[in-house]
C-alpha positions as semicolon CSV with decimal commas, in nm:
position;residue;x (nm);y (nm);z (nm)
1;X;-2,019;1,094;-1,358
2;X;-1,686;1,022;-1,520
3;X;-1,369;0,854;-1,444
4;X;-1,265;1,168;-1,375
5;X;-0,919;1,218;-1,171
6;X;-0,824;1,434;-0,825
7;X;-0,568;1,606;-1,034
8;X;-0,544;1,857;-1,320
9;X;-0,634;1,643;-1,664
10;X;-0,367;1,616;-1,925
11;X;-0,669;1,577;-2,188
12;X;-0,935;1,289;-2,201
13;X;-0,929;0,946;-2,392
14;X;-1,151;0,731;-2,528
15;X;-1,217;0,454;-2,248
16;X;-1,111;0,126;-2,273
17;X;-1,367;-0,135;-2,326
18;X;-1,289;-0,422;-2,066
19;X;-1,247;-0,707;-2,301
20;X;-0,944;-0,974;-2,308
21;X;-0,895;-0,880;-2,676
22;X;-0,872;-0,524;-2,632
23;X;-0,660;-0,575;-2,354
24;X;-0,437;-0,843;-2,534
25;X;-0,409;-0,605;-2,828
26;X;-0,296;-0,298;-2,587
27;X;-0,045;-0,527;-2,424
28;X;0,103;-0,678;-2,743
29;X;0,147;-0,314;-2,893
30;X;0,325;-0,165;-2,566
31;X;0,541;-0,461;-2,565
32;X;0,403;-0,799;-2,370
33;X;0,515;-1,132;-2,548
34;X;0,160;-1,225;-2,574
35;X;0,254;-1,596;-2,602
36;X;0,477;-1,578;-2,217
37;X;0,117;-1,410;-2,103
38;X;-0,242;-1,286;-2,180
39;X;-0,543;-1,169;-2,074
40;X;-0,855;-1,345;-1,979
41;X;-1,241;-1,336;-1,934
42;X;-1,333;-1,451;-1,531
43;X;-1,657;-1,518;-1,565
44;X;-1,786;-1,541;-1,220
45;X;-1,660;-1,541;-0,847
46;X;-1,739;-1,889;-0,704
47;X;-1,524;-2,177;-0,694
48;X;-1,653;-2,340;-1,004
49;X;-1,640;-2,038;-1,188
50;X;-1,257;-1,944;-1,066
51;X;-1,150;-2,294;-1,168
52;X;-1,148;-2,276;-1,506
53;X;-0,939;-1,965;-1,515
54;X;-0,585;-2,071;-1,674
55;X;-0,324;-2,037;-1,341
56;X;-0,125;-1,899;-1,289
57;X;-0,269;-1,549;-1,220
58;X;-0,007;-1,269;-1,189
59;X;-0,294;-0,993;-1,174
60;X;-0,664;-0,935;-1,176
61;X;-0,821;-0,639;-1,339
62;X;-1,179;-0,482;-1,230
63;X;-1,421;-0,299;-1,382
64;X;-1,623;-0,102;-1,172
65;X;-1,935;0,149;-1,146
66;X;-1,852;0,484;-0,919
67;X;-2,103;0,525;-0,702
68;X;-2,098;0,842;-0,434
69;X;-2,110;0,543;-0,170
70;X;-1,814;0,345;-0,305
71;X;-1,626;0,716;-0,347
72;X;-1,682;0,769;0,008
73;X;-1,599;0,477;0,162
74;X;-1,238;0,496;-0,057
75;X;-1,182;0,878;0,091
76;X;-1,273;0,783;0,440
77;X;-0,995;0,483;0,348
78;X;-0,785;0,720;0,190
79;X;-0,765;0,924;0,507
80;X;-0,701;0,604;0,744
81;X;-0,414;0,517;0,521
82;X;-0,264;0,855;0,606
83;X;-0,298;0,857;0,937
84;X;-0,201;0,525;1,004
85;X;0,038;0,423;0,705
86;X;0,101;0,071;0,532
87;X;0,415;-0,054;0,716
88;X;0,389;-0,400;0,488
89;X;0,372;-0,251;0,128
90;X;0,693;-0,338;-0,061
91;X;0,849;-0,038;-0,219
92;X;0,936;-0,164;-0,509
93;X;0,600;-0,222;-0,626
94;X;0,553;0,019;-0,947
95;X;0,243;0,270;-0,906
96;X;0,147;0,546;-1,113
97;X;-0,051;0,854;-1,085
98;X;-0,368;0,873;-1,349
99;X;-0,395;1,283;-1,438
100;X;-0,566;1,163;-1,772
101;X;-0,961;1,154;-1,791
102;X;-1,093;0,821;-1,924
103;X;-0,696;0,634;-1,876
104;X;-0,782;0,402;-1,633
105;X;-0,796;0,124;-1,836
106;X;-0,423;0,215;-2,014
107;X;-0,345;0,292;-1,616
108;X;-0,434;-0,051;-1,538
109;X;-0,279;-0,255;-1,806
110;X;0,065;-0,085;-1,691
111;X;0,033;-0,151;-1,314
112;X;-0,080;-0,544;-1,421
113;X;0,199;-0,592;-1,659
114;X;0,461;-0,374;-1,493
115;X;0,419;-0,590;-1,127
116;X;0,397;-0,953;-1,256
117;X;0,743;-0,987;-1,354
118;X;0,607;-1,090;-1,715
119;X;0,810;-1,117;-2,056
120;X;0,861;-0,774;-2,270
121;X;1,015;-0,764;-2,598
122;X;1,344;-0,542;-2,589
123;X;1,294;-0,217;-2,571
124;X;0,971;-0,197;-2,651
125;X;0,720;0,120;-2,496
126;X;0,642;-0,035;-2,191
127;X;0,980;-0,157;-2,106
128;X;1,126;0,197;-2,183
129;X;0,882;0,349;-1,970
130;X;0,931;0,125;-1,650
131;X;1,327;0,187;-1,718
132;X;1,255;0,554;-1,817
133;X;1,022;0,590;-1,461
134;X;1,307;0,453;-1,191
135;X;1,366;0,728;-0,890
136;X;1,056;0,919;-1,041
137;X;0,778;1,011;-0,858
138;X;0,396;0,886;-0,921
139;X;0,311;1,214;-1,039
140;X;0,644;1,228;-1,264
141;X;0,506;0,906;-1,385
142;X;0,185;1,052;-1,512
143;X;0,365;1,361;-1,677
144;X;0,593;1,114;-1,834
145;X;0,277;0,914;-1,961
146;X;0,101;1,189;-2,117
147;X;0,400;1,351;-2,298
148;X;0,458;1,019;-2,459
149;X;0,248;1,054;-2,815
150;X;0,270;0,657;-2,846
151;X;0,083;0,562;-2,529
152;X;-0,161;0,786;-2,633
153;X;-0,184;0,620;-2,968
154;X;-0,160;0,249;-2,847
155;X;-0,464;0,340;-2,608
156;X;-0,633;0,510;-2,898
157;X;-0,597;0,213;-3,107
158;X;-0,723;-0,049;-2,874
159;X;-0,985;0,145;-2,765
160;X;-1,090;0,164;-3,156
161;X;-1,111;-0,241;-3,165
162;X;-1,374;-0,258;-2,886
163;X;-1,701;-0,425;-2,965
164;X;-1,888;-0,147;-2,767
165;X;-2,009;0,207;-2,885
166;X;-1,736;0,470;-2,800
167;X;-1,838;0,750;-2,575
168;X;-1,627;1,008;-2,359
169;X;-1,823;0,998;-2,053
170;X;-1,847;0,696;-1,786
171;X;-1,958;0,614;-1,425
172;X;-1,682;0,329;-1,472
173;X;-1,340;0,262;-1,376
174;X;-1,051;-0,005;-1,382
175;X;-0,811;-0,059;-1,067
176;X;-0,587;-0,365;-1,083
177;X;-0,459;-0,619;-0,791
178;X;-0,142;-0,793;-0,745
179;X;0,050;-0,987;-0,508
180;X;0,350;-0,855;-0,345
181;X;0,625;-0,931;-0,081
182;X;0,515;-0,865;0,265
183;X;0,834;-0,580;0,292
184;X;0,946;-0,697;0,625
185;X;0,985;-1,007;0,441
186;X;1,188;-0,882;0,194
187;X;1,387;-0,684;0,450
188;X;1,450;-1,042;0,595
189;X;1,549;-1,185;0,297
190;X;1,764;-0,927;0,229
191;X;1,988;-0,979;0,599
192;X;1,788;-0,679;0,741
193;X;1,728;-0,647;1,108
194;X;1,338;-0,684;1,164
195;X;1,095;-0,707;1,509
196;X;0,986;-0,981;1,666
197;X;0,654;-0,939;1,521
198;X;0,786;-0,919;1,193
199;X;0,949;-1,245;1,216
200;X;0,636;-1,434;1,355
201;X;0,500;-1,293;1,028
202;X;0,735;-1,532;0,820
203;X;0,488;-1,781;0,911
204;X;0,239;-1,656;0,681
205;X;0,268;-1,646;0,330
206;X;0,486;-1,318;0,327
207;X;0,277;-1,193;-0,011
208;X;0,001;-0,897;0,034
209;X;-0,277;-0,851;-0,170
210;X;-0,200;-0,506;-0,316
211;X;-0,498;-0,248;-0,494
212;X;-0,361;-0,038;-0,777
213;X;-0,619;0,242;-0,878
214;X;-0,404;0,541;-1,022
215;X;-0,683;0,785;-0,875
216;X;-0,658;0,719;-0,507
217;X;-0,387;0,810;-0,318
218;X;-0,132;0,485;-0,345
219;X;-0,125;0,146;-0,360
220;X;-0,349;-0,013;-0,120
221;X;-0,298;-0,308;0,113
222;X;-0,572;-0,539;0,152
223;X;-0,411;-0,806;0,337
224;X;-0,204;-1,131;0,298
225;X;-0,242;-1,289;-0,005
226;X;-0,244;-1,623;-0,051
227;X;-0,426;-1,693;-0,338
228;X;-0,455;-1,378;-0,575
229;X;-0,728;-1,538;-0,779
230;X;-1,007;-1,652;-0,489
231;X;-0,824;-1,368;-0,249
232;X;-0,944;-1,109;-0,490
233;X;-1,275;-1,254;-0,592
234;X;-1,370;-1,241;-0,206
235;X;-1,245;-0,876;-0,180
236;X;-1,448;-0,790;-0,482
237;X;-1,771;-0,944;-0,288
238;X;-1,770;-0,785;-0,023
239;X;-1,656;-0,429;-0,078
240;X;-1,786;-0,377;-0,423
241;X;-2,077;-0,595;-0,493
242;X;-2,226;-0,622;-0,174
243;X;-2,265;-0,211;-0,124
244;X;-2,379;-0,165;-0,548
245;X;-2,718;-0,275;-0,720
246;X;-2,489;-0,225;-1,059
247;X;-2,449;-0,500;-1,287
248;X;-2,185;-0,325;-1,478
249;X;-1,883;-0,512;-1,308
250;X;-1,653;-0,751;-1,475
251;X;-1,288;-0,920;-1,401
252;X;-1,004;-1,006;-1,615
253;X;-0,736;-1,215;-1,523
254;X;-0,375;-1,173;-1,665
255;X;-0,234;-1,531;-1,678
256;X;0,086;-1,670;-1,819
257;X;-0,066;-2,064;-1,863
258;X;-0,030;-2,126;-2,228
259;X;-0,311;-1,973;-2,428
260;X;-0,565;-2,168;-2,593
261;X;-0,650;-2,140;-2,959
């Protein structure tokens, strides 16, 4: 099985390998000042582990195995969330459609660094993009990512540096998580008129913890956030490691503590 997507394929790539350096070479190409943020290693889910993970944390990657059990529990999700809706997502937050086999990983990086409010040099491809991808749709997104040759090239290139053997065809795939304002919160912030409900809300922390996986069918709210760190660690537990015998699993954390040589 592949990281294939729901959509027609605008060609396949090489797949990232999920490694800070890769990562941290992606970012630096597209545009990240790597010395306002980076990527790094978590090497385990308990306390101890998610200690010694530089804070703050403006987004956690994930690297997971497809399974037909975890694909079915995400379209039964997929169809609740349609139904029902996600009255608290913010619509701001930036979410794009993957069309391209194997881009998960370059899908990932994007929704990380383009919702973490993080430093971009001026101009650069990723800053064009987000400015370039205002009023467009997901789906204009995608079109807009695979008709730019230097995306394709930046994800070529980092997927080159890997320490792993390069092969076309995976059972794995990146999403990404972030925190974002709770939007009746915003709308409050912003002098709108909210419920009642909403405004017993502004006792919480007024962040969600938001799932960005360019396959399914939008960003997904998990939740209030109120640490993104241990609040993703304990999603990860229970919905992907509890139902999967895999071992092929593994976190990065994009933090903007100073990096250490």
């Amino acid at each position: 099985m592949s990281d294939a997507t729901n959509s027609e394929s605008a060609g396949r790539w090489i797949p990232l390998e999920s490694n800070p350096e890769v990562f941290n070479l992606w970012a630096k190409k597209a545009g990240l000042v790597i010395s306002q943020a980076h990527f790094e290693d978590i090497y385990g889910l308990d306390d101890d582990m998610l200690a010694i993970v530089p804070r703050p944390v403006k987004a956690v990657v994930l690297l997971f195995p497809i399974d037909p059990e975890g694909e079915a529990r995400r379209e039964e999700e997929d169809a609740k969330i349609a139904r029902e809706g996600q009255p608290k997502i913010d619509n701001t937050i930036f979410w794009v459609k993957q069309t391209i086999s194997n881009a998960c990983g370059t899908i990932g990086l994007i929704h990380a660094l383009a919702n973490s409010e993080v430093t971009f040099t001026p101009m650069s491809p990723l800053q064009k993009f987000i400015i370039q991808c205002e009023n467009k749709t997901p789906l204009e997104r995608a079109e807009l990512l695979a008709t730019t040759p230097l995306f394709a090239d930046i994800h070529a290139e980092s997927a080159d540096s890997g320490q792993s053997a390069q092969t076309i065809d995976t059972d794995l795939h990146f999403t990404c998580f972030v925190e974002a304002p709770d939007a009746d919160i915003r709308d409050a912030a912003q002098g709108a008129e909210i419920s009642e409900s909403a405004k017993s809300d502004t006792k919480t922390s007024g962040m969600r913890l938001i799932e960005l996986d360019g396959r399914r069918a939008g960003p997904v709210d998990h939740g209030e956030c109120k640490d993104l760190l241990k609040d993703v660690a304990n999603l990860v537990k229970a919905r992907y490691m509890s139902a999967s015998t895999s071992v092929y699993f593994n976190l990065m954390a994009l933090s903007t503590a100073p990096q250490q040589n």
